[in-house]
C-alpha positions as CSV (number, residue, x, y, z in Angstrom):
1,X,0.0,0.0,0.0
2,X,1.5,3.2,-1.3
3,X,2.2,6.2,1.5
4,X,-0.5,9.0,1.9
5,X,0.7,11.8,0.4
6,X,1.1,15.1,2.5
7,X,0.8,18.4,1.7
8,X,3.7,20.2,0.4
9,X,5.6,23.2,-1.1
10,X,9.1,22.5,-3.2
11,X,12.0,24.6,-2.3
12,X,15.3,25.6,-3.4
13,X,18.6,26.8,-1.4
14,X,22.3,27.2,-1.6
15,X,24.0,25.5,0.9
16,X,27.8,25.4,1.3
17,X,29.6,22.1,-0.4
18,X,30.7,20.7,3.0
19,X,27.4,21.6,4.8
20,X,25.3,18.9,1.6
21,X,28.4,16.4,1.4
22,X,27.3,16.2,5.6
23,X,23.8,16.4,4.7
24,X,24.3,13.1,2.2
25,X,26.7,11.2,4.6
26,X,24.3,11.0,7.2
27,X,21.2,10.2,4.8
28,X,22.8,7.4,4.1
29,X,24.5,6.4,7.6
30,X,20.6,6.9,9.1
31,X,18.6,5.6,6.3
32,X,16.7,8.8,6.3
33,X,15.6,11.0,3.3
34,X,17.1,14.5,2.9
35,X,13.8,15.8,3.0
36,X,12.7,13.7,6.6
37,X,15.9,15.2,7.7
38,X,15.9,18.7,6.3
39,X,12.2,19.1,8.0
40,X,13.1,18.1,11.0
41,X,16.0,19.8,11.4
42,X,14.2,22.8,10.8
43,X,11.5,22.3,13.1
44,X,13.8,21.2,15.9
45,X,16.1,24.7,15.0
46,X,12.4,26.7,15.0
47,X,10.7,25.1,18.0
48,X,14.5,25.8,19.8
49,X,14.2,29.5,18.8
50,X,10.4,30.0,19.6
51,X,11.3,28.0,23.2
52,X,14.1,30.7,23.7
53,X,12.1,33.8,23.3
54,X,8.8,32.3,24.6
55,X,6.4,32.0,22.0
C-alpha cells in the first residue's frame, strides 16, 4: 500500500559544499531521506528559537 501523500511546497537553497556532502553522509548512515531530515532539522532549529524567546 502506497504512503499518503502530505501536503507540500518545493523549495530551493544554496548551501555550502561541506554543509550537503554532511547532509548526504548522514542520509545514508541513518537511512533517512534529505527531505525527513531537512524538515526536522528545521523544526527542531524553529521550535529551539520560539522556546528561547517564549512564544
Amino acid at each position: 500500500m502506497p504512503r499518503a501523500k502530505k501536503e507540500s511546497v518545493p523549495i530551493s537553497a544554496r548551501i555550502e559544499k561541506a554543509t550537503f556532502e554532511r547532509l548526504e553522509k548522514f542520509c545514508e548512515d541513518s537511512g533517512l531521506g534529505k527531505t525527513v531530515t531537512l524538515e526536522r532539522a528545521l523544526n527542531m532549529y524553529m521550535d529551539e528559537y520560539y522556546g528561547k524567546i517564549g512564544q
